[in-house]
Residue, then its C-alpha position, 0 to 999 in steps of 0.5 A: x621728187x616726182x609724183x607716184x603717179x607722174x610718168x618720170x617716177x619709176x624711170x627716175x627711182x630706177x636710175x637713182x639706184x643705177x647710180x648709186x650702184x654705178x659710184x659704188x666702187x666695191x660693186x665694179x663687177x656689177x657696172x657692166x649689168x647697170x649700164x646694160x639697165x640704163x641702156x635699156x630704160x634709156x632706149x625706153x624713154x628715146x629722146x625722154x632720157x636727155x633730162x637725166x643725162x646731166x646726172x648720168x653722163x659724168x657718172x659714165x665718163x668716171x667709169x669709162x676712165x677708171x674701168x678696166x679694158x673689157x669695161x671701157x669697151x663695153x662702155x664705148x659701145x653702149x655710148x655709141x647706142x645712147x648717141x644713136x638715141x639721142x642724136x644732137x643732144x650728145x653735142x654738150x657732151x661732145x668735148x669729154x666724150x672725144x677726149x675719152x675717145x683720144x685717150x684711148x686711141x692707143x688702146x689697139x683692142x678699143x680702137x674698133x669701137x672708138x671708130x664706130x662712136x666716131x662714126x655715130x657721131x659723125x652721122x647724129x651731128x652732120x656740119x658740126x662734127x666736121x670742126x672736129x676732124x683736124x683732131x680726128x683724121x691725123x690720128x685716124x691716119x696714125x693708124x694707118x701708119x701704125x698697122x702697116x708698120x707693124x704689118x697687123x691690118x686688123x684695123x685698116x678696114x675699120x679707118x677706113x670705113x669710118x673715114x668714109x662715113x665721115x666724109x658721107x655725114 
């Protein structure tokens, strides 16, 4: 690993223990406090995190997956931040991170923040998020359909704040 003295050392230890913690299954109810960790560090280091994204983003992408609701929309908020952080440097993780996103648009309580991660990326990506909106938009306008067809617009001004941002980026 790196030298003591080399200014990757303690970031490095301290995110090795974030993930051990983060795969330890037994330890579930601490996940939301080491994301809340890695967050921190990674908004401490700015664009010095994208080394260690290789090691965390899969590890992240596990737990969104197995994780309970309350989890999974704490994650999706904290990817929204790393996005802002990182910017471009979400494009290799793109494809997963949207197929997280699709897998949880039915998911009516999460749908407020898959529109703000949607919205991030449109804004961190520019041109090359737009390849992505035939994806996007005819689930963005099921949305629609569904909140009119269920009389519930709880969800309406966020489709439509995003679909805004998205046509602006």
């Amino acid at each position: 690993g790196p030298a003591t003295s080399s200014e990757e050392y303690y970031p490095t230890v301290a995110i090795n223990a974030l993930m051990r913690v983060l795969r330890d299954g037994s330890v579930s109810s601490h996940h939301h406090m080491v994301v809340r960790s890695l967050m921190f560090i990674f908004k401490a280091l700015g664009l010095g995190c994208v080394a260690y994204l290789p090691k965390v983003m899969p590890l992240l992408f596990h737990v969104v997956r197995t994780g309970e609701d309350p989890l999974k929309d704490f994650l999706f908020h904290k990817l929204t931040s790393l996005v802002a952080i990182i910017r471009q440097h979400i494009r290799k993780y793109l494809d997963e991170l949207l197929e997280l996103v699709y897998e949880n648009w039915g998911r009516k309580q999460l749908l407020p923040r898959l529109l703000l991660l949607l919205q991030m990326l449109s804004r961190a990506l520019h041109d090359e998020f737009r390849v992505y909106m035939p994806d996007i938009l005819p689930r963005c306008v099921g949305a629609l359909a569904e909140a009119e067809r269920l009389g519930d617009y709880d969800s309406v001004h966020g489709v439509l704040k995003a679909l805004e941002i998205f046509s602006s980026s």
